[in-house]
C-alpha positions as CSV (number, residue, x, y, z in Angstrom):
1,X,0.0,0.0,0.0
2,X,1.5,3.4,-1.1
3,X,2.2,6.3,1.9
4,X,1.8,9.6,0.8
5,X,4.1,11.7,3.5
6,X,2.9,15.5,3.5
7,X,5.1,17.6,5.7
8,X,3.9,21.1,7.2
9,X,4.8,24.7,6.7
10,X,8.2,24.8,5.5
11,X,8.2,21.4,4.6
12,X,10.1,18.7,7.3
13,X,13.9,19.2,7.0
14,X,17.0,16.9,7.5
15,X,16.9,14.9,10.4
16,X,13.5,14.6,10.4
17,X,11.6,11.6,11.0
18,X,9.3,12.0,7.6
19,X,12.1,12.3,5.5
20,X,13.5,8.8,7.1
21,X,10.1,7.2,6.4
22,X,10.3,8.2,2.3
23,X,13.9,6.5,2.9
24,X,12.7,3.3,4.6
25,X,9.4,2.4,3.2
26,X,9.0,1.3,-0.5
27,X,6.2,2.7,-1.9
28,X,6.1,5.8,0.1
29,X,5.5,9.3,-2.1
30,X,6.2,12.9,-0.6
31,X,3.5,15.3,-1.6
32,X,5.6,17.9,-2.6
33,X,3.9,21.2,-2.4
34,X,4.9,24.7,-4.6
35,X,5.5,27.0,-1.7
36,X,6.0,25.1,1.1
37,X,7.0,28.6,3.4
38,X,3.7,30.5,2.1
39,X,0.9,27.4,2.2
40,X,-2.2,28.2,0.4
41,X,-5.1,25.7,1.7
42,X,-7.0,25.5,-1.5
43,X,-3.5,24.5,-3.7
44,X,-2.4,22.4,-0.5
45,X,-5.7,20.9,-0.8
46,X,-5.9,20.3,-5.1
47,X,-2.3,19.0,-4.6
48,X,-3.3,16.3,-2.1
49,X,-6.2,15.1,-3.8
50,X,-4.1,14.7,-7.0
51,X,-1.7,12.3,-4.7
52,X,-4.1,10.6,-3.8
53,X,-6.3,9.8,-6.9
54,X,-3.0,8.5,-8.2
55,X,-2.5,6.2,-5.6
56,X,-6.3,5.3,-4.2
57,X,-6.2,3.3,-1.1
58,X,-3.2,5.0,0.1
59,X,-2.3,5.7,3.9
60,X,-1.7,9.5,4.7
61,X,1.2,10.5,7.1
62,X,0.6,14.5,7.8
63,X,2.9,16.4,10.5
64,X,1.5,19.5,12.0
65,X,0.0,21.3,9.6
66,X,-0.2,18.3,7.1
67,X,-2.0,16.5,9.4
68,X,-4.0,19.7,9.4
69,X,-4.1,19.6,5.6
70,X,-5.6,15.7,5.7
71,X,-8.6,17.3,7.9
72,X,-9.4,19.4,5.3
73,X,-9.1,16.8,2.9
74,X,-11.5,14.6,4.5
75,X,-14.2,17.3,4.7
76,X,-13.5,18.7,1.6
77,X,-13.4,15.1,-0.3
78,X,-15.2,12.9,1.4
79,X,-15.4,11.0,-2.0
80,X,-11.7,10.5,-2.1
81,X,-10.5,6.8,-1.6
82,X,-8.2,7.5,1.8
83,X,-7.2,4.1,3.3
84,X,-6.4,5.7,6.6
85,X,-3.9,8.4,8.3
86,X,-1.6,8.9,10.9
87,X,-2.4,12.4,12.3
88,X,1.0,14.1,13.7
89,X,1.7,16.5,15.9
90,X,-1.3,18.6,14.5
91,X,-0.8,22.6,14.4
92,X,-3.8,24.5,16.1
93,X,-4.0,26.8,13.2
94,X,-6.9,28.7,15.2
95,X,-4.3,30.1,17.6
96,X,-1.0,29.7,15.7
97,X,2.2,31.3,16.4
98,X,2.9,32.1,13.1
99,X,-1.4,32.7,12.3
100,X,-0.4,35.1,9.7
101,X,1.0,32.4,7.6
102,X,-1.8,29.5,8.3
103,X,-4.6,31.5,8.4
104,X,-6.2,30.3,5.5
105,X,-6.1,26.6,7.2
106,X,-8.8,27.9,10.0
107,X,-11.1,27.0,11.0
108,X,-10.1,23.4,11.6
109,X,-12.6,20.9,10.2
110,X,-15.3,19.3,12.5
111,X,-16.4,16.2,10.5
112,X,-15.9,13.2,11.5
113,X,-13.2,11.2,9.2
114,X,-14.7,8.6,6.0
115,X,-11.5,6.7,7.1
116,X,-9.5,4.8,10.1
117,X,-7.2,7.1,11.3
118,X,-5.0,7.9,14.3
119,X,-4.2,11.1,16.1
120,X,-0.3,11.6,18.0
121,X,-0.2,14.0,20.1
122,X,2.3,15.3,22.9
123,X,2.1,16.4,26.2
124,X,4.4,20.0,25.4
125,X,3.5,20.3,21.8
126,X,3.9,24.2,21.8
127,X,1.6,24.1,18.8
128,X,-1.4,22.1,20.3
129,X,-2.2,21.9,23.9
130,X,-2.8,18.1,24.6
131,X,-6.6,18.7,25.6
132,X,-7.2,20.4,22.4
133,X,-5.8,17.2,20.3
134,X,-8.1,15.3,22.2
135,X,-10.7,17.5,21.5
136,X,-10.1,16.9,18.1
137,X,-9.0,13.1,18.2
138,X,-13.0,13.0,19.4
139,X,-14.5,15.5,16.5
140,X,-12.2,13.5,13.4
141,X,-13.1,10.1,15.2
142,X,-9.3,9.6,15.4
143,X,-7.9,7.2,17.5
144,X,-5.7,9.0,20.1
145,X,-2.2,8.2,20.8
146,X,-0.6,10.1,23.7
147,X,3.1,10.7,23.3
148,X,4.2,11.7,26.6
149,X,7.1,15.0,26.7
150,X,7.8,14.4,22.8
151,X,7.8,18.6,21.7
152,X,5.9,18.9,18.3
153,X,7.2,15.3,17.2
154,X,10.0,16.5,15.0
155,X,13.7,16.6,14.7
156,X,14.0,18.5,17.6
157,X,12.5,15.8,19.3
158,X,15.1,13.4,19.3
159,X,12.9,10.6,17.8
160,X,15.5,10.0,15.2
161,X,13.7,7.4,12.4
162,X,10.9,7.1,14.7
163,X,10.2,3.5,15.0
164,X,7.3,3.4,17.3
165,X,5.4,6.0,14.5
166,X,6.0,2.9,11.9
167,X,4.4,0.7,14.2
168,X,1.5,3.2,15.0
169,X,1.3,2.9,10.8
170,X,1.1,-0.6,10.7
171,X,-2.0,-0.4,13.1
172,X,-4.4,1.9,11.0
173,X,-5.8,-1.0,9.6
174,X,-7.1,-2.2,12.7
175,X,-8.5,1.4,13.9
176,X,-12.3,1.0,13.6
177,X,-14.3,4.2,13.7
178,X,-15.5,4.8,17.5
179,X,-19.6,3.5,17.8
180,X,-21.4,6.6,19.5
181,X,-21.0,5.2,23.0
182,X,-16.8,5.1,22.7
183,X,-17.1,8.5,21.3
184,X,-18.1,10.0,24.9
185,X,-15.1,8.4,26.1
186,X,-12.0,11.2,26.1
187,X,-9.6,9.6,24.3
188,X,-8.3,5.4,22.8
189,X,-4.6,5.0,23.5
190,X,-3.4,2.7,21.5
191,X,0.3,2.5,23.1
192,X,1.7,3.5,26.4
193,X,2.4,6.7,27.5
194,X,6.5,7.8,27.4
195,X,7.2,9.3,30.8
């Protein structure tokens, strides 16, 4: 099954754990986006869905604002054939450091997702308070994954090729949407917290 990797604003540099995955796994594809500094939700958006109606089925890996970008994908395309997605690190683009530059990516989508997916989120993610990810694990119907004291999930990090994310990958098969009485629970982890 192909992996379309789609990186965030300024796309994921050296030493970063996406760039590993397009290394390690086969048929993985980076969505490569025109202006990856000055991101432009409805190009982001046309760009994505070509990706993926060249490889239907695939399995979405977003970081931060990708993962961001996949939301919009889902309620924007709910046609599109998505196999799943591994939600990373997701930027709250509704109160953004930088809101200037991802403005056009509020407000974030409140569907729930056509597809199994799963949400990563960490405990000091200076781009999404924890509650909020769970907030929206609940809204996308994402399975939640709790990270522990992992930053925004990216070089800086320290996660090197990220091993534990592969396996988290390997799993979105077996993510079933939540019935409506799981959905009143908070969160599903799916692995243990890291201290």
């Amino acid at each position: 099954m192909t992996v379309l990797v789609l990186p965030g604003l300024h796309g994921s540099g050296p030493g970063h754990w996406q760039h590993a995955w397009l290394e390690d796994i086969e048929d993985s594809v980076l969505v490569e986006q025109r202006d990856w500094s000055r991101p432009d939700r409805g190009a982001w958006v046309e760009t994505a869905c070509r990706a993926v109606r060249a490889h239907p089925g695939a399995l979405l890996v977003g970081h931060s604002l990708g993962a961001i970008l996949i939301a919009h994908l889902a309620a924007d395309h709910p046609e599109l054939p998505i196999g799943g997605a591994l939600l990373v690190a997701p930027a709250d683009v509704e109160a953004a450091h930088d809101h200037h530059v991802v403005a056009g990516f509020a407000p974030l989508p409140s569907r729930p997702f056509a597809f199994p997916s799963i949400l990563v989120a960490s405990r000091d993610d200076p781009w999404m308070p924890f509650d909020r990810a769970r907030v929206l694990a609940n809204i996308w119907e994402s399975a939640l994954v709790d990270l522990g004291r992992a930053g925004h999930v990216n070089a800086e990090s320290g996660l090197g090729r990220w091993a534990e994310g592969r396996r988290l990958l390997a799993r979105i098969d077996g993510v079933r949407r939540p019935s409506p009485a799981l959905r009143q629970r908070p969160s599903l982890h799916l692995v243990a917290a890291a201290g």
